[in-house]
MDTraj code that builds the backbone (N, CA, C; nanometers):
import mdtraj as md
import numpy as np

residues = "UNK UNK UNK UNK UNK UNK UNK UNK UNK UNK UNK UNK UNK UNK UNK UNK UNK UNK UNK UNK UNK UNK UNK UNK UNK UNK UNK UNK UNK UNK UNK UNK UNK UNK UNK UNK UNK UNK UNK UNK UNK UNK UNK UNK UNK UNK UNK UNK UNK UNK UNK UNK UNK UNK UNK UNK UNK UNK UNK UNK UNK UNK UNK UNK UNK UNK UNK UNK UNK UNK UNK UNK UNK UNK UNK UNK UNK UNK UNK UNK UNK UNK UNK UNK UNK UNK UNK UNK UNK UNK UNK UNK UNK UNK UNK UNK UNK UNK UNK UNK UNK UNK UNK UNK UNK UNK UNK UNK UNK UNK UNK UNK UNK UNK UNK UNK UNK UNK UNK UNK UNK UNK UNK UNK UNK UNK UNK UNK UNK UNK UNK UNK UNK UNK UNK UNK UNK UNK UNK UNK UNK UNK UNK UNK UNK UNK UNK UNK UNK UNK UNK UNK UNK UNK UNK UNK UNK UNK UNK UNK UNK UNK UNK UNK UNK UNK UNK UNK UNK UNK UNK UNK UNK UNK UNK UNK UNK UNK UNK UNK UNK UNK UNK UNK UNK UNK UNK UNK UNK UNK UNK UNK UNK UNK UNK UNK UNK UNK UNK UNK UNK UNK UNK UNK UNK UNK".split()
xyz = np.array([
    [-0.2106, 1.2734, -2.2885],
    [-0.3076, 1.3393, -2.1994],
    [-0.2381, 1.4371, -2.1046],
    [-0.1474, 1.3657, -2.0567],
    [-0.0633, 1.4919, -1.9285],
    [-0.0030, 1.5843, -2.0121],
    [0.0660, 1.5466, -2.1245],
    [0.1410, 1.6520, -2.2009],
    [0.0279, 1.7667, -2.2495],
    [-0.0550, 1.7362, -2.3168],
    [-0.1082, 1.8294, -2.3461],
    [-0.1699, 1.9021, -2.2527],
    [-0.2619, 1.8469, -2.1089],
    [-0.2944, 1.9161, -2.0085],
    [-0.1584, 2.0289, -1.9625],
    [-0.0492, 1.9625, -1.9777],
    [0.0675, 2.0776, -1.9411],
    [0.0719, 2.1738, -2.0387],
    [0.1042, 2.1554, -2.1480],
    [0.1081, 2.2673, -2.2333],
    [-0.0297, 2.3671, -2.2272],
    [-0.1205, 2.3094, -2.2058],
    [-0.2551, 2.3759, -2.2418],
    [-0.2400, 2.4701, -2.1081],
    [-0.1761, 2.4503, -2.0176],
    [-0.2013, 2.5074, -1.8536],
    [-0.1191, 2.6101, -1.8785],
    [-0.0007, 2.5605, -1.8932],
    [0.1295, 2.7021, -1.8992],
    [0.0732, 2.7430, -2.0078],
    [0.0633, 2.7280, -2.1523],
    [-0.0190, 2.7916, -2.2433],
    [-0.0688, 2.9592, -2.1716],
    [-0.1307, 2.9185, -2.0923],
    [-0.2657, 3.0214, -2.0488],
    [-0.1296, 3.1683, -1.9989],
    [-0.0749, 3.1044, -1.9628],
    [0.0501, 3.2425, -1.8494],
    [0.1899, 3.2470, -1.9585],
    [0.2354, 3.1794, -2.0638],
    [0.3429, 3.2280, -2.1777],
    [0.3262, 3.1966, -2.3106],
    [0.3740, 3.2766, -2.3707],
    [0.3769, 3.2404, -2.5364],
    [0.4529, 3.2042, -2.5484],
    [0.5334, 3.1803, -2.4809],
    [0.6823, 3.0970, -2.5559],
    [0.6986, 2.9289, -2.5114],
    [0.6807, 2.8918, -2.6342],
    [0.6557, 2.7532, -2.6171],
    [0.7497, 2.6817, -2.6241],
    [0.8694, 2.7257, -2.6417],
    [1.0196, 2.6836, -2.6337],
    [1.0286, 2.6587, -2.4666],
    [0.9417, 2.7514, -2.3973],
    [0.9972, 2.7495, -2.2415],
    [0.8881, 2.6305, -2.1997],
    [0.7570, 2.6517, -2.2212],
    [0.6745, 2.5550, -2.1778],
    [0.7544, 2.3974, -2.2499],
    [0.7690, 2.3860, -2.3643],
    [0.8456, 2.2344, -2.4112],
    [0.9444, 2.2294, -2.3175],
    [1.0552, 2.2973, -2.2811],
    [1.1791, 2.2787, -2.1656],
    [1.1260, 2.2185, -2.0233],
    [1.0064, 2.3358, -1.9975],
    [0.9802, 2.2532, -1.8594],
    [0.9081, 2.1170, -1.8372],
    [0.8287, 2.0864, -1.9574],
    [0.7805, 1.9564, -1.9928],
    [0.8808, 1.8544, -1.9952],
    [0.9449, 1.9226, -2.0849],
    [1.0940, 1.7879, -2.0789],
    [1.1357, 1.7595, -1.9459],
    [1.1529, 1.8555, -1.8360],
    [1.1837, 1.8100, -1.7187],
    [1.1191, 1.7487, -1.6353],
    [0.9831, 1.7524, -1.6343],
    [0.8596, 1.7148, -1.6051],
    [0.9029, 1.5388, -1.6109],
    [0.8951, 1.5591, -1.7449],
    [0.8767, 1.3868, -1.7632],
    [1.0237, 1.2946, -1.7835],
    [1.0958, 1.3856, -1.7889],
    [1.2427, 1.3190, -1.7271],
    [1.2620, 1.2942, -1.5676],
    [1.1978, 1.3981, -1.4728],
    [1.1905, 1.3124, -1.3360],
    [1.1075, 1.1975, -1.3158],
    [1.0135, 1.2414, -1.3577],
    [0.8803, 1.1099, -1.3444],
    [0.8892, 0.9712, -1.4384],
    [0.9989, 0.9873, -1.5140],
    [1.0371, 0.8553, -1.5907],
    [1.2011, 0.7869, -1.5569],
    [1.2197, 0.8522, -1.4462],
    [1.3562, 0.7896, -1.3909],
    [1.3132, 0.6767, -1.3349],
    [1.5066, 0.6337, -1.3344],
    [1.5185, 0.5007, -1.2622],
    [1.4697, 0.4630, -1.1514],
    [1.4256, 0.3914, -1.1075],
    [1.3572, 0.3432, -0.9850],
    [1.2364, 0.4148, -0.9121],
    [1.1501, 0.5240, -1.0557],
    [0.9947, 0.5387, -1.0340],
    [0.9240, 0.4268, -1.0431],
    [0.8875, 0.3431, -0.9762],
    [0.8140, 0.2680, -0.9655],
    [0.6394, 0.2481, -0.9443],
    [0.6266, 0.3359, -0.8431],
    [0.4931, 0.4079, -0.8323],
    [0.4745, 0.5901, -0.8612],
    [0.5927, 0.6515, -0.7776],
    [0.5946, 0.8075, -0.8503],
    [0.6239, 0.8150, -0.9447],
    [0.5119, 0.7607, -1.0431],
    [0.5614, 0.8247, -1.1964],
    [0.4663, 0.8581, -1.2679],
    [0.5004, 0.9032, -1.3816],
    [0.3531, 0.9869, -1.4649],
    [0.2022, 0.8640, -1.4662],
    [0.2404, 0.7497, -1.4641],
    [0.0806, 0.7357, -1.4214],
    [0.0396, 0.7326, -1.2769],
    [0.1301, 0.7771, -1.1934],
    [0.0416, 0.8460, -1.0550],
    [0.0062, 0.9672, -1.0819],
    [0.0787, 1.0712, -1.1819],
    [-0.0267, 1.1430, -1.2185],
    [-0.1656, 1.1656, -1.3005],
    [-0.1466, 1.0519, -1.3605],
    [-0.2640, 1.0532, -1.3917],
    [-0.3874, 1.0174, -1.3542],
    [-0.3606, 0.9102, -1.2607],
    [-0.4761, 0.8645, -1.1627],
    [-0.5191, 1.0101, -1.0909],
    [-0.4150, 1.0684, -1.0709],
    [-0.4820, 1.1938, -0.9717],
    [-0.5442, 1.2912, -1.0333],
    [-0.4759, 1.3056, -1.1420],
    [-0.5619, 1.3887, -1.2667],
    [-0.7023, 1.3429, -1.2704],
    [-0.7198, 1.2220, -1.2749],
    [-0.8560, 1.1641, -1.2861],
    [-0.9110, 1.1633, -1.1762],
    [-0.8615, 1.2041, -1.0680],
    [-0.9488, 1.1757, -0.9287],
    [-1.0104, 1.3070, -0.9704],
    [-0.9206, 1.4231, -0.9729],
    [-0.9296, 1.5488, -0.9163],
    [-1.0312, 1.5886, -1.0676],
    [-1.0620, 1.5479, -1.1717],
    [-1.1536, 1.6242, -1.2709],
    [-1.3226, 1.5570, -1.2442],
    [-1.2990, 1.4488, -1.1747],
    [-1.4593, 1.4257, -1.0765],
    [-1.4665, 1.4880, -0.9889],
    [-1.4136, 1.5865, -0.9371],
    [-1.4316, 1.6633, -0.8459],
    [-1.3980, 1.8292, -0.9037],
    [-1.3461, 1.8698, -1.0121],
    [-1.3325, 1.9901, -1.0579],
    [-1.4439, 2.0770, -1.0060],
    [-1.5498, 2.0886, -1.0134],
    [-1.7024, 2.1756, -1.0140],
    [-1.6352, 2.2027, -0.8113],
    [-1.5737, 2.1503, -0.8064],
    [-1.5313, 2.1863, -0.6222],
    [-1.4401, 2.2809, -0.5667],
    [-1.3476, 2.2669, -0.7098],
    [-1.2003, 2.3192, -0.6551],
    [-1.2505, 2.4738, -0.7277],
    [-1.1780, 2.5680, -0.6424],
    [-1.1529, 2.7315, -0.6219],
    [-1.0779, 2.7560, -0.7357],
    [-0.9695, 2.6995, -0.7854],
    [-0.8548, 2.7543, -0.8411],
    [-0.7674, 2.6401, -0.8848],
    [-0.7901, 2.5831, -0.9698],
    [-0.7910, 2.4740, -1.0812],
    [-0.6567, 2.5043, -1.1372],
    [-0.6171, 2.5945, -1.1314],
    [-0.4749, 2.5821, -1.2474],
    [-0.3644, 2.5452, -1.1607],
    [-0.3720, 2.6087, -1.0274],
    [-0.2870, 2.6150, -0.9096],
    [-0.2968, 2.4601, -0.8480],
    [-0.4156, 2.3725, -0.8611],
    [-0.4146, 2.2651, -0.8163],
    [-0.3372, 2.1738, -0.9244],
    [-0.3627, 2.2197, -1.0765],
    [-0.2869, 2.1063, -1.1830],
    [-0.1448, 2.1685, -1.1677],
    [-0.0867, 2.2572, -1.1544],
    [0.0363, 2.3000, -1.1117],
    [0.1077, 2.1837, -1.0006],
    [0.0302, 2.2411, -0.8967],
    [0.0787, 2.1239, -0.7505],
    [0.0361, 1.9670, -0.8280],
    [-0.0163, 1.9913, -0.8824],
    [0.0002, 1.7938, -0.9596],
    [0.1463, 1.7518, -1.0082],
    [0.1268, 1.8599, -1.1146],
    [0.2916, 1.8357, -1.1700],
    [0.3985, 1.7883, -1.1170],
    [0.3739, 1.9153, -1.0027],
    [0.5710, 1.8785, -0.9593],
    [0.5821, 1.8197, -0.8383],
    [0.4627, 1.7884, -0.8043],
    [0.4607, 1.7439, -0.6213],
    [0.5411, 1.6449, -0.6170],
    [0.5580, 1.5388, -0.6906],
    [0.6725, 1.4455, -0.6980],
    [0.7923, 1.4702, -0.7628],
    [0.8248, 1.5761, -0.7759],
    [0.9575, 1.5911, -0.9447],
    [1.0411, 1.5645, -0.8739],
    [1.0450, 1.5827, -0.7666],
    [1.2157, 1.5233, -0.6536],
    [1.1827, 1.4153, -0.6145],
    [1.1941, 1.3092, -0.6195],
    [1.2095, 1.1954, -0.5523],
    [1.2715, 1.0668, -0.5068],
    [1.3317, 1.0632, -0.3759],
    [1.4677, 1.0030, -0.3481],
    [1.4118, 0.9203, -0.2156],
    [1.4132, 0.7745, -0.2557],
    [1.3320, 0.7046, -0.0945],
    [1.4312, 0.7304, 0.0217],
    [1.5685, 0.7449, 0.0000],
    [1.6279, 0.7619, 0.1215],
    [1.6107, 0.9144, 0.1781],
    [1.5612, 1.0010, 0.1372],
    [1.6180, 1.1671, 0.1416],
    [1.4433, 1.2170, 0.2227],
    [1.4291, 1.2801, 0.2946],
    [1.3735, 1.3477, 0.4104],
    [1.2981, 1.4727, 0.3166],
    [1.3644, 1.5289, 0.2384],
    [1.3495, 1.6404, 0.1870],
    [1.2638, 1.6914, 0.0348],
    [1.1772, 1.6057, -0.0123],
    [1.1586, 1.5493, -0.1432],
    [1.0345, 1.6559, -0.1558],
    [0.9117, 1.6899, -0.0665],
    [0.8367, 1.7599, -0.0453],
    [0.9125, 1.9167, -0.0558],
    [0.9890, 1.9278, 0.0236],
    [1.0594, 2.0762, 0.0098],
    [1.1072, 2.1201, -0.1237],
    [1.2033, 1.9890, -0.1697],
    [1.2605, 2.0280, -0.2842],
    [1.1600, 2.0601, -0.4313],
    [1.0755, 1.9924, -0.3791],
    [0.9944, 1.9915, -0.5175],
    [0.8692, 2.1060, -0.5209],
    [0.8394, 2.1650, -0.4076],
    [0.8364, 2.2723, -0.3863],
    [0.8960, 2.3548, -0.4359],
    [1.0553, 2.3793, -0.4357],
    [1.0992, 2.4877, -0.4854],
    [1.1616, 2.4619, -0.6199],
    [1.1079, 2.3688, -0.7170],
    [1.1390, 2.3669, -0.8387],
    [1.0304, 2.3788, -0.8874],
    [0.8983, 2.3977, -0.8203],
    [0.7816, 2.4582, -0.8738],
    [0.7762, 2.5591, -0.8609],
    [0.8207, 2.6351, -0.7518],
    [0.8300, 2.8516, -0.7779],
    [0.9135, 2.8559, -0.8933],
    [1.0777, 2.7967, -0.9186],
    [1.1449, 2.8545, -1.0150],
    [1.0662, 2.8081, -1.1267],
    [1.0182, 2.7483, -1.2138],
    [0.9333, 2.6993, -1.3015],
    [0.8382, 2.7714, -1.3164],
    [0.7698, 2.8163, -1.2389],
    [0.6435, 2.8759, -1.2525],
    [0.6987, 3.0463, -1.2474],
    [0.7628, 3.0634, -1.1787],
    [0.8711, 3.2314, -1.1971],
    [0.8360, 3.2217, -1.3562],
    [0.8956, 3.1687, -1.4325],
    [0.9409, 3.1824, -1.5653],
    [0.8373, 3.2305, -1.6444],
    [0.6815, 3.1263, -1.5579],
    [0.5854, 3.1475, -1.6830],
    [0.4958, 3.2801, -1.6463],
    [0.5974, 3.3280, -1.5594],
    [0.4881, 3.4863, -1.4871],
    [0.3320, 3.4383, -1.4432],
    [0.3345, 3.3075, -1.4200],
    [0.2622, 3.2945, -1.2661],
    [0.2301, 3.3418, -1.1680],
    [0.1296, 3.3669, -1.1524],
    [0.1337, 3.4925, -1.0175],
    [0.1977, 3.4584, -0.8638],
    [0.2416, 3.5746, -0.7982],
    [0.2972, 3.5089, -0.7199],
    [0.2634, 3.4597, -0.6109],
    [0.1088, 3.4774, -0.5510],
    [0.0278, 3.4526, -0.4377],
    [0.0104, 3.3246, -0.4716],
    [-0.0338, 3.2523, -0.6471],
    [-0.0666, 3.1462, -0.6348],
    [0.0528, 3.0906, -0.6347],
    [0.1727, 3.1504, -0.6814],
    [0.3216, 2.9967, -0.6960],
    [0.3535, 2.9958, -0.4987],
    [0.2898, 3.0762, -0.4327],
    [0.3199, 3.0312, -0.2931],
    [0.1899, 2.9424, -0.2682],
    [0.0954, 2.9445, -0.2869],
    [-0.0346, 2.8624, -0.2506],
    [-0.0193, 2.6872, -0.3246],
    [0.0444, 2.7064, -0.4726],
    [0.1207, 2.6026, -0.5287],
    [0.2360, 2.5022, -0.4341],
    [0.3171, 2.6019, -0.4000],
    [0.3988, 2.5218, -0.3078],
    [0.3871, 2.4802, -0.1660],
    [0.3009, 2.5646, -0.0928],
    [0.1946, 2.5320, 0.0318],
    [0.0954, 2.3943, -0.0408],
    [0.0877, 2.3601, -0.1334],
    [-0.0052, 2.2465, -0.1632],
    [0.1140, 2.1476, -0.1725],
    [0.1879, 2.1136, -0.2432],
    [0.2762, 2.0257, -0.2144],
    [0.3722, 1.9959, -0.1129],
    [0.3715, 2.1211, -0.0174],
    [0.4231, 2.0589, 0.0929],
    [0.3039, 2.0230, 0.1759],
    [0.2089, 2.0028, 0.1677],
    [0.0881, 1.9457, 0.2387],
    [0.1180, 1.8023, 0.2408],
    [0.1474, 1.7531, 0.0969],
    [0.1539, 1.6006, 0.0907],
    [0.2317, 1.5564, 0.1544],
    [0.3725, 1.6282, 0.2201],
    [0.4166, 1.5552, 0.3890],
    [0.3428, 1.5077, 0.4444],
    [0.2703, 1.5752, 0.5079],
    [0.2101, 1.5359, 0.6221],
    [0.0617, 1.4730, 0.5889],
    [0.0238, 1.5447, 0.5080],
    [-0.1444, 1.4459, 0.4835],
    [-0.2283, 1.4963, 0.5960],
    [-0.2187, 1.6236, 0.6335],
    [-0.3294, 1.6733, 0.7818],
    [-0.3712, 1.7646, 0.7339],
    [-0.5011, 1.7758, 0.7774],
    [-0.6158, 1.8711, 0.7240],
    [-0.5824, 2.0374, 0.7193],
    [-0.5976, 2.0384, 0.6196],
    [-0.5537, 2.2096, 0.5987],
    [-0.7009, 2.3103, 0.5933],
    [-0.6992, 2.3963, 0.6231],
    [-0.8297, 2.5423, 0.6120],
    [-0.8409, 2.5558, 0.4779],
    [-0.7790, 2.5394, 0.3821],
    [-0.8138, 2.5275, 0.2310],
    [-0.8547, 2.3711, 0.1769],
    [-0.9672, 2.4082, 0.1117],
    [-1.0318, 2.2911, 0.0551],
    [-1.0016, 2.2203, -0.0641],
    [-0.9421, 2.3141, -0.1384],
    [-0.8320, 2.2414, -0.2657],
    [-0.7262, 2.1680, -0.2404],
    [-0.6538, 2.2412, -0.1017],
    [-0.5418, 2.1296, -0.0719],
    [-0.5893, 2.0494, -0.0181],
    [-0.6984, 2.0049, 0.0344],
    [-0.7607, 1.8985, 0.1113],
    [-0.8012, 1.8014, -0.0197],
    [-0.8633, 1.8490, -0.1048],
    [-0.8893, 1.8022, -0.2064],
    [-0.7687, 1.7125, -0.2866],
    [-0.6496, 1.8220, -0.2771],
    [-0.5551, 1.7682, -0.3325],
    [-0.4630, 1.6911, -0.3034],
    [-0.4719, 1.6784, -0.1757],
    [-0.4176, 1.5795, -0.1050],
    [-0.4841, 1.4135, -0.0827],
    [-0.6121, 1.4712, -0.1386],
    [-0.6819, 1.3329, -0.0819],
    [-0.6903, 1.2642, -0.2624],
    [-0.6797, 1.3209, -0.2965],
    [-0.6331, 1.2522, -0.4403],
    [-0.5191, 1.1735, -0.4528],
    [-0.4272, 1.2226, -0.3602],
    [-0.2850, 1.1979, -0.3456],
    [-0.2677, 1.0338, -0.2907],
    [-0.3584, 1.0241, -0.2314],
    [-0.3830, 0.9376, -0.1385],
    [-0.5061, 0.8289, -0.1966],
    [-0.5837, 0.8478, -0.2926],
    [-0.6592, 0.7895, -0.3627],
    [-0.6320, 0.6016, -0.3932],
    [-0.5415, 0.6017, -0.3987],
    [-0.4751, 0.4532, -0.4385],
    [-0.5185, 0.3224, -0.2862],
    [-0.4979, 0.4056, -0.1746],
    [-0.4982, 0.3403, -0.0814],
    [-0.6843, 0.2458, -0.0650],
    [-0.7829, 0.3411, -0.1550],
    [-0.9247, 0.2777, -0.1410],
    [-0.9279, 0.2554, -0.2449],
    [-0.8164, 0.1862, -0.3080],
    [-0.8441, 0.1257, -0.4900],
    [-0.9148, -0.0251, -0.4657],
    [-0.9038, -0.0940, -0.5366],
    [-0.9329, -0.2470, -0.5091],
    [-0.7893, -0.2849, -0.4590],
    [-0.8259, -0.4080, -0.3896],
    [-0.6856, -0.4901, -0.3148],
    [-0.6041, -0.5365, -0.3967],
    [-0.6633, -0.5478, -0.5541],
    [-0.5593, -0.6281, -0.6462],
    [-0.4817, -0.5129, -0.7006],
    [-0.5405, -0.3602, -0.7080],
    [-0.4770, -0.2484, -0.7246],
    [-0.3801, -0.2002, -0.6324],
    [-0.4424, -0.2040, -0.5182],
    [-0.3590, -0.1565, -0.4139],
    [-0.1972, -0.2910, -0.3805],
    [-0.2264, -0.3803, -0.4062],
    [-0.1162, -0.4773, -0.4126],
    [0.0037, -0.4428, -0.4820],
    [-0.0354, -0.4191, -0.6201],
    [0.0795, -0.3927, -0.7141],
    [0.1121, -0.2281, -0.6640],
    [0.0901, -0.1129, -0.6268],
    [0.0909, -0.0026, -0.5432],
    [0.1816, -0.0518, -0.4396],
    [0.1734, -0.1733, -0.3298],
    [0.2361, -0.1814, -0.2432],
    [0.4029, -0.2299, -0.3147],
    [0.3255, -0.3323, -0.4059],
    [0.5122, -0.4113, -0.4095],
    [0.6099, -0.2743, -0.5235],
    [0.5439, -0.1874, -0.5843],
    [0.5792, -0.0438, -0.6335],
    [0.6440, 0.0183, -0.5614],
    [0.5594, 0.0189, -0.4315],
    [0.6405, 0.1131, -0.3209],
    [0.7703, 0.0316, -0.2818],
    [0.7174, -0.1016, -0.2912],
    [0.8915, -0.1790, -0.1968],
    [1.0089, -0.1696, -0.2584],
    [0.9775, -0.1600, -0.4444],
    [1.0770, -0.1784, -0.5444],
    [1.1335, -0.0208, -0.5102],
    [1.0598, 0.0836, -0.4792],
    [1.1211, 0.2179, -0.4514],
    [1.2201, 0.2378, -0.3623],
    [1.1647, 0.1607, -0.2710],
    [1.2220, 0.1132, -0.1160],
    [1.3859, 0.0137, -0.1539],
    [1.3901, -0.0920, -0.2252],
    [1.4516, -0.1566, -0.2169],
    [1.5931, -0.1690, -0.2001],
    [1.6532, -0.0414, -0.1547],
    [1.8048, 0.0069, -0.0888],
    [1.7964, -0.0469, 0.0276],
    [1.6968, -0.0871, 0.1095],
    [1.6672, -0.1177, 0.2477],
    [1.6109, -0.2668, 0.2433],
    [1.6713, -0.3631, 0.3076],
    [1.6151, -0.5057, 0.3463],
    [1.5167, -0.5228, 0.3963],
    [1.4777, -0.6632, 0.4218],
    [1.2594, -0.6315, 0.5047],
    [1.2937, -0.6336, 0.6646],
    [1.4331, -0.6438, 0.7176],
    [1.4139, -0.6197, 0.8637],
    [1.4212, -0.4905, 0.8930],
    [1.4508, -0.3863, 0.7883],
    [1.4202, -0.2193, 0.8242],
    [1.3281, -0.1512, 0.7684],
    [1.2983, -0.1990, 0.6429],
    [1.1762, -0.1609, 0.5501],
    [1.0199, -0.2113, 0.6411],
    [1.0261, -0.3283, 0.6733],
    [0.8821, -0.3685, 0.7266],
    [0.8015, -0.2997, 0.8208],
    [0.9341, -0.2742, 0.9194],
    [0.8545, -0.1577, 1.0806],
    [0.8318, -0.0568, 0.9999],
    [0.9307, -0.0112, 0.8936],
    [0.8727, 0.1667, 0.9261],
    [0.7628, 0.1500, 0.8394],
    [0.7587, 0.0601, 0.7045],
    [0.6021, 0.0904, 0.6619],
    [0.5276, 0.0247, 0.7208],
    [0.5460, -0.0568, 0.8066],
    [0.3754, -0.0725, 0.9244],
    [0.3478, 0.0484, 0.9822],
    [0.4720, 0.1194, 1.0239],
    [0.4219, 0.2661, 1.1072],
    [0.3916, 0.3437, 1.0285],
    [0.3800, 0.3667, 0.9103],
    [0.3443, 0.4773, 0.7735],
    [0.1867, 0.4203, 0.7975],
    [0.1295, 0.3220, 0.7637],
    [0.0142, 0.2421, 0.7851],
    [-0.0653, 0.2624, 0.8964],
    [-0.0168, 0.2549, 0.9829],
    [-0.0318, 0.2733, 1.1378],
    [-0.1066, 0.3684, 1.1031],
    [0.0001, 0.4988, 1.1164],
    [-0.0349, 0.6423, 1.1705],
    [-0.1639, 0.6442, 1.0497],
    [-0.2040, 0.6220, 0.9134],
    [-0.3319, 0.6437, 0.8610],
    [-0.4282, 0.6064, 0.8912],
    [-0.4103, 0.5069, 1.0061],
    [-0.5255, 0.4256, 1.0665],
    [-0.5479, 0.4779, 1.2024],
    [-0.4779, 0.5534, 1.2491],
    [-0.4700, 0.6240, 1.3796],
    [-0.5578, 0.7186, 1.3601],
    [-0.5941, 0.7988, 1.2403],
    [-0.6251, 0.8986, 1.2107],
    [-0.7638, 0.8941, 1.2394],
    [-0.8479, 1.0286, 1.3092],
    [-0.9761, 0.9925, 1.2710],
    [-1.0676, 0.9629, 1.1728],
    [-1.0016, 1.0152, 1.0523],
    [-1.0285, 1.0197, 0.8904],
    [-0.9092, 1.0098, 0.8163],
    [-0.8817, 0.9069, 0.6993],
    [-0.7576, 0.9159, 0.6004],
    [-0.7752, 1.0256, 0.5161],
    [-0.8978, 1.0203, 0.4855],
    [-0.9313, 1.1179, 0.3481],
    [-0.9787, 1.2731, 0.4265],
    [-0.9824, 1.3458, 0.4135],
    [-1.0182, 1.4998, 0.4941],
    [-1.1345, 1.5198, 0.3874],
    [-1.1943, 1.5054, 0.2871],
    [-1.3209, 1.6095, 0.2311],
    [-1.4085, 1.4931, 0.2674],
    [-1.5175, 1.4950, 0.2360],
    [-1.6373, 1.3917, 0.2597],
    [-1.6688, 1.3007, 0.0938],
    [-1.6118, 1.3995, 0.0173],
    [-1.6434, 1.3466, -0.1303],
    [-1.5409, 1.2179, -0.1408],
    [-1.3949, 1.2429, -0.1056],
    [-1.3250, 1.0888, -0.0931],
    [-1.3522, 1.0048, 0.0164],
    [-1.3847, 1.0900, 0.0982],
    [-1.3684, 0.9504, 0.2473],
    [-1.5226, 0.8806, 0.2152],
    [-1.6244, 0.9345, 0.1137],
    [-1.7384, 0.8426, 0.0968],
    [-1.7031, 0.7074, 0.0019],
    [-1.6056, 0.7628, -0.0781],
    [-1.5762, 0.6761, -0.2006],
    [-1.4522, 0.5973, -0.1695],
    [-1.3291, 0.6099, -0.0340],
    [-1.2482, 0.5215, -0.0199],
    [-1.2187, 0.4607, 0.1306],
    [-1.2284, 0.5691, 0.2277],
    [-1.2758, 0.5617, 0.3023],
    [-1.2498, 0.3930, 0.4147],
    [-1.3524, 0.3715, 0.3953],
    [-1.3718, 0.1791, 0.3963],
    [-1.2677, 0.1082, 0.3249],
    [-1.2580, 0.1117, 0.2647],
    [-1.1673, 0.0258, 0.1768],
    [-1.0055, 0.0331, 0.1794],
    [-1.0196, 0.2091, 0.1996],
    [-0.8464, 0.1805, 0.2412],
    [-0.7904, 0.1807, 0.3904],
    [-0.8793, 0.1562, 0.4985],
    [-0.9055, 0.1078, 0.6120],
    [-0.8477, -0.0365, 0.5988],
    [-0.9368, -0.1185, 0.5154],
    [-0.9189, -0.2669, 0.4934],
    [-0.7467, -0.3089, 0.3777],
    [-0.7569, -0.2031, 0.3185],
    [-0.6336, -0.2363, 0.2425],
    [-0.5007, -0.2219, 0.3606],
    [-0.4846, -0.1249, 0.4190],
    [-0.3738, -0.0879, 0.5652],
    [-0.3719, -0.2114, 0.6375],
    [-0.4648, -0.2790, 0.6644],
    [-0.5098, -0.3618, 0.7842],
    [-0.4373, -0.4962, 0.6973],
    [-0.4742, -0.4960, 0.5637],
    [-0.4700, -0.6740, 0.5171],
    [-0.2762, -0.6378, 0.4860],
    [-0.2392, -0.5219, 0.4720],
    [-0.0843, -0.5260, 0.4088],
    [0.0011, -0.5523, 0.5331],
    [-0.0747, -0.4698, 0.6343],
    [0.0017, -0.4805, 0.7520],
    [0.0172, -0.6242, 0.8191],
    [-0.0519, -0.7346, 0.7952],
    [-0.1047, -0.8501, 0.8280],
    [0.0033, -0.9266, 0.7360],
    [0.0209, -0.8749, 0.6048],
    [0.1479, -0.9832, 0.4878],
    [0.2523, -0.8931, 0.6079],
    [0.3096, -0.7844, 0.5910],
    [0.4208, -0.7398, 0.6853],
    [0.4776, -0.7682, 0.8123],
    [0.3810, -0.8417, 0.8952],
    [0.3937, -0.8887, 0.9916],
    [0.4380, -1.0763, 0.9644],
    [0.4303, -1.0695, 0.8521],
    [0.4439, -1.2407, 0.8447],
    [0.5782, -1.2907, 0.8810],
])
top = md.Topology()
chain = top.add_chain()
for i, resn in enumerate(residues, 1):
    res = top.add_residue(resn, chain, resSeq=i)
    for name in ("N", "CA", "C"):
        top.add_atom(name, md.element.get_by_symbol(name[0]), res)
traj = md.Trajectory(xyz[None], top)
């Protein structure tokens, strides 16, 4: 399903399918490394699936399955920088396939959104961010295996340094006046990943 959604996407901007197979290969060589636990190709696909119940919404659809791709292709639990970097292995990537260049900057303005998770003036990255974030109003037996995913990511760090900072990751989504920014997710998770923050933070505190 993702493979072909990739090929079919770059498809549209090169004929050379030697280059689209190369960047695929890289694609799914980050997202199938060691210690993906939760960032890996089936977090993209959940988001794939968030974001095609909501397609009839989004402006510019190719630029949003773009920022799907690579929003995770860097990913290092100790490293600060994973949003930036993967950012800029989506301009050089997308350079290649003569991508335009307003959207490979609007591409990488969408994945550095997923830092921060705060409401942006564009509604695709709002969109696309709140997809990003989709897992948190799954069911509790979903969101469980999601959490101990994240710890196995985590697991360079013991639970007397790991526990505070993800209560404060938790925290600050509950601080928020809204987790989700469009009205189409915060109707559908909304509640639930309110209650999922609240019951993890409650095992974390044990």
């Amino acid at each position: 399903m993702l493979k072909t959604t990739f090929f079919d996407l770059a498809g549209k901007y090169t004929t050379d399918s030697e280059l689209i197979a190369q960047l695929w290969t890289v694609i799914e060589k980050h997202y199938s490394g060691k210690g993906r636990y939760y960032h890996n190709l089936s977090h993209l696909e959940n988001m794939l699936g968030e974001l095609e119940h909501c397609k009839n919404e989004i402006a510019d659809w190719d630029t949003v399955l773009f920022a799907l791709f690579y929003h995770d292709l860097i990913y290092k639990s100790t490293a600060k920088d994973n949003e930036e970097k993967s950012g800029e292995e989506a301009v050089k990537a997308l350079r290649k396939t003569g991508y335009q260049e307003d959207k490979i900057t609007k591409c990488s303005a969408m994945i550095l959104a997923t830092k921060s998770h705060t409401v942006s003036s564009d509604n695709d990255t709002n969109l696309f961010t709140d997809a990003d974030l989709s897992i948190l109003g799954s069911s509790w037996e979903k969101y469980y295996i999601y959490c101990q995913n994240v710890r196995k990511e985590y697991s360079v760090y013991p639970d007397f340094l790991y526990n505070p900072g993800r209560k404060k990751v938790l925290q600050h989504f509950l601080e928020m006046e809204y987790i989700f920014k469009t009205e189409l997710f915060r109707e559908k998770y909304e509640g639930s990943a309110r209650e999922n923050l609240i019951r993890e933070i409650a095992i974390l505190q044990k």
